[in-house]
N, C-alpha and C positions, 0 to 999 in steps of 0.2 A: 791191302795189308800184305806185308811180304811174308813170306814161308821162312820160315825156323829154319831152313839150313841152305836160305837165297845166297851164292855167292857175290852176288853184289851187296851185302849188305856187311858194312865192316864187320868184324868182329870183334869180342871184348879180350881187351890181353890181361892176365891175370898179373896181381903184382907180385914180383919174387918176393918182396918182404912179407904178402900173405901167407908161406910156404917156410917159410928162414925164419922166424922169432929164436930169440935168444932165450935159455933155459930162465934167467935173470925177466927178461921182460914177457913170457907165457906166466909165472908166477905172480906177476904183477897182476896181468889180465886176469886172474883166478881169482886171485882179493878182490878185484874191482866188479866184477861180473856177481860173485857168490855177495860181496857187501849190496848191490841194486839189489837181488833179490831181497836180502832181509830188509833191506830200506824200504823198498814198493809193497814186503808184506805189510808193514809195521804201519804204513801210511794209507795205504786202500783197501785193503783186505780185512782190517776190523772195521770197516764203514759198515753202515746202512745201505750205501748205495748200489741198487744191484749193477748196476752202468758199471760205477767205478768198480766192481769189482769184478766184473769180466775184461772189464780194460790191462787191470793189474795182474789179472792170473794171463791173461795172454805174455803181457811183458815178464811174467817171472819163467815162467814154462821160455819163450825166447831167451830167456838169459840160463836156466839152464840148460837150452840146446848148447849156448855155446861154451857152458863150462864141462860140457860131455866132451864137446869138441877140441878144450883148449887139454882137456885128458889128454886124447887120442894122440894130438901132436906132441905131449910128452913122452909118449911110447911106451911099452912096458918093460923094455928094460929101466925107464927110470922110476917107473911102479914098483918095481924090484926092489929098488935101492933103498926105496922110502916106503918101508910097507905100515909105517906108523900115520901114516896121511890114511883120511876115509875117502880112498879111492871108489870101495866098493859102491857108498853109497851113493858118490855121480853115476857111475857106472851104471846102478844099479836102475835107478830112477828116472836116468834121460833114456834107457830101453825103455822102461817102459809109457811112457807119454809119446816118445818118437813111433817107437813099434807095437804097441797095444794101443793107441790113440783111442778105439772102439771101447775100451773097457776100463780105460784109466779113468779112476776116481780121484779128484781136486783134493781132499780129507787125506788122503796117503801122503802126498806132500808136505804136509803139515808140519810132522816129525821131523823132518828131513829138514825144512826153513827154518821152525823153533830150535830145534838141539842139534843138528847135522852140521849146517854150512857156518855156525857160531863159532864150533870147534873146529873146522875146516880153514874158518879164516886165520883162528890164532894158528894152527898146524903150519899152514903156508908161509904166514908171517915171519914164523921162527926160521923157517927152511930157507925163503928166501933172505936170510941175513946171512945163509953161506954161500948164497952164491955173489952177494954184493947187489950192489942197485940196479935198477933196470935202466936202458941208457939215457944219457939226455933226453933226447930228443921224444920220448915216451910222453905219448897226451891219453 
């Protein structure tokens, strides 16, 4: 097994467009990320099944890491600008699962997937009709 920082072993190049999303297509990714969560609650999480619903809370905590994320790379000066968005409550929420992982209770979430990212989605929705569509080539 090679060692983590074997120079013979290539390296991974990052893609610039992971880095460069357009204001227009990060808002997209926020509808699309924040809609799987209410989708994968809506669909596994009132089951019975205990299986499926470790599977589903894994994937919605995963999809809000990356709506913590798709914050981050909006920046706060465009928090600024849009202080009518519930910024706090990504904010708020992906600290705590990411950085209390030890003491974070699944039930906190709740509010947050029922009445939070509901309003969160029509919020972006609206926003992103000013900045126009996100580009073509957007999958």
């Amino acid at each position: 097994m090679a060692a983590i920082d074997d120079p013979a072993q290539p390296k991974l190049a990052l893609s610039s467009n992971m880095t460069h999303r357009s204001i227009p297509r990060l808002l997209a990714d926020l509808i699309r990320y924040a809609g799987r969560v209410t989708a994968t609650y809506a669909r596994c999480c009132t089951t019975d099944s205990h299986a499926g619903k470790i599977i589903a809370q894994d994937a919605i905590m995963w999809n809000l890491y990356v709506l913590g994320k798709i914050k981050d790379r909006l920046g706060p000066t465009f928090h600024d600008q849009h202080p009518e968005i519930l910024w706090p409550s990504i904010i708020g929420q992906h600290n705590v699962f990411i950085h209390g992982y030890d003491v974070f209770v699944w039930d906190q979430l709740i509010p947050l997937i029922e009445s939070d990212l509901p309003i969160l989605i029509q919020q972006i929705e609206l926003l992103a009709r000013q900045f126009g569509p996100p580009p073509q080539d957007y999958t």
